[in-house]
C-alpha positions as CSV (number, residue, x, y, z in Angstrom):
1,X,0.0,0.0,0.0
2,X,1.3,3.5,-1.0
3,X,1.9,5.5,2.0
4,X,-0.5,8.6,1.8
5,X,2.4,11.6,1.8
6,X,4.3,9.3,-0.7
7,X,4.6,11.4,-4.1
8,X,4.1,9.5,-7.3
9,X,6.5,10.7,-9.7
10,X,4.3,10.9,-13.0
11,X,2.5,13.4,-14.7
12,X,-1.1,14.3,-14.6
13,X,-1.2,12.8,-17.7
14,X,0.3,10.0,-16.9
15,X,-1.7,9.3,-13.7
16,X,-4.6,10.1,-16.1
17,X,-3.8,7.3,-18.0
18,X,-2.8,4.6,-15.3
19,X,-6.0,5.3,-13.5
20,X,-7.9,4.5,-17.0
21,X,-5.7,1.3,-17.8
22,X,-6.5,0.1,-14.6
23,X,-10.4,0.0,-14.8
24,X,-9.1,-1.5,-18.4
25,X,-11.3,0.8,-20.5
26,X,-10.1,3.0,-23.5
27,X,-9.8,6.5,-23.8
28,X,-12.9,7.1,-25.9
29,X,-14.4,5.3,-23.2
30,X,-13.6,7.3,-20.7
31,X,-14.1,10.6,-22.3
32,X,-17.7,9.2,-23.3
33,X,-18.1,8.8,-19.5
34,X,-17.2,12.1,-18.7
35,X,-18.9,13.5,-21.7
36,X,-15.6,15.1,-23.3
37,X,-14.8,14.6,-26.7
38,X,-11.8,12.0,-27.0
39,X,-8.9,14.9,-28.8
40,X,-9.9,16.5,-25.3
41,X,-9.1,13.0,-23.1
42,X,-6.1,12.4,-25.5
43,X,-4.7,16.0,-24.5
44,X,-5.2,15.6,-20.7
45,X,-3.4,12.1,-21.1
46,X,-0.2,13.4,-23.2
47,X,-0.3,16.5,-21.0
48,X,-1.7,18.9,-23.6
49,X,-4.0,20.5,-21.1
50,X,-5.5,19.7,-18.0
51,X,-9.3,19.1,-16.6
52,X,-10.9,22.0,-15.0
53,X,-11.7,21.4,-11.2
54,X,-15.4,20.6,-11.8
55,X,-14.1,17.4,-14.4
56,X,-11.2,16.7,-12.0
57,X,-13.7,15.5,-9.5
58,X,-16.0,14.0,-11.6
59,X,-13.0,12.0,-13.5
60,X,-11.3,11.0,-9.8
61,X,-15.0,9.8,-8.7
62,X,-14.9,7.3,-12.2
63,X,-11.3,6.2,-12.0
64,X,-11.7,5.5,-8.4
65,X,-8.6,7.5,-7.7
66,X,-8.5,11.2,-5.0
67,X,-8.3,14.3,-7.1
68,X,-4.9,15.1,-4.6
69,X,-3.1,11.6,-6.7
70,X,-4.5,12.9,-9.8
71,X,-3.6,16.4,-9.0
72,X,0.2,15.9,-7.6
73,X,0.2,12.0,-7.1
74,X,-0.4,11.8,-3.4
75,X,-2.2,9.0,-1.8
76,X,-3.1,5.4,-3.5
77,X,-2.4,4.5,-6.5
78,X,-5.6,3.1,-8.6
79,X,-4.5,-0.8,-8.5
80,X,-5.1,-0.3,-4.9
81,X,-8.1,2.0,-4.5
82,X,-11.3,0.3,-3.7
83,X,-13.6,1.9,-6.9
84,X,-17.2,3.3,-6.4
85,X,-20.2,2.5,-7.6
86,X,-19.4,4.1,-10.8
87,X,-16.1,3.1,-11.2
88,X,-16.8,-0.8,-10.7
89,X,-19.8,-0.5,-13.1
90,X,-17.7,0.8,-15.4
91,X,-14.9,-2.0,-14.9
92,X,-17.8,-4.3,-14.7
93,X,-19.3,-3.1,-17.8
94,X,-15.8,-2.8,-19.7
95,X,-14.8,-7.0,-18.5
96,X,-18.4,-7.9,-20.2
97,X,-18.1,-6.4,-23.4
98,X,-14.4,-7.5,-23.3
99,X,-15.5,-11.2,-22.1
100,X,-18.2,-11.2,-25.5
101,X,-15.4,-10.2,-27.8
102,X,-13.5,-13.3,-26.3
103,X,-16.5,-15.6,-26.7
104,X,-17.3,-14.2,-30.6
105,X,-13.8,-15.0,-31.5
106,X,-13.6,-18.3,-29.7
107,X,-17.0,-19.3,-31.6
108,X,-15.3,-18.2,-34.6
109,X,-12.2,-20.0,-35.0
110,X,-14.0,-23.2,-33.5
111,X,-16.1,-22.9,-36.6
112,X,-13.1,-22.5,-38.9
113,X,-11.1,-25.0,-37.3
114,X,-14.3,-27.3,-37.7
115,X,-14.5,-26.8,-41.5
116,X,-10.3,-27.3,-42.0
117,X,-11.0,-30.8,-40.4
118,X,-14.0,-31.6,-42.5
């Protein structure tokens, strides 16, 4: 556990970025969530430009995350943040749709590998 006056040494955009990886959802994703366009997530991410305060909190609350570790990277880090409601719906959401992908392209190359042993 990260002690809570330890400093992570990344960017905003960086932390930006961990926090999103570690719900495992994309960047359109998450700028859907927050109801940014994705050029806008992108340049928060690559440290472009940075949230106003009011998207800061809202973008904390969905990666889970304080806005002080997105802000200056002080306190947990997101792989060991419990999330909130909205943040494990969106995790939960993100390993379903993952999970059909999986099961669509298992289906498929069981079909194919059918038909090459036919």
């Amino acid at each position: 556990m990260t002690d809570i006056m330890q400093m992570d040494g990344d960017t905003m955009g960086g932390r930006i970025q961990r926090g999103r990886e570690s719900l495992g959802i994309t960047t359109a994703e998450l700028a859907a969530r927050l109801g940014v366009k994705p050029e806008t997530m992108r340049g928060w991410e690559r440290d472009r430009s940075e949230p106003r305060a009011n998207r800061l909190i809202t973008l904390s609350g969905i990666l889970g995350v304080s806005p002080a570790w997105l802000l200056g990277g002080y306190g947990e880090v997101p792989d060991t943040v419990d999330l909130d409601e909205n943040g494990m719906a969106a995790r939960l959401d993100n390993l379903r749709a993952r999970r059909d992908v999986l099961d669509r392209e298992i289906a498929r190359l069981e079909a194919a590998m059918a038909g090459a042993s036919a």
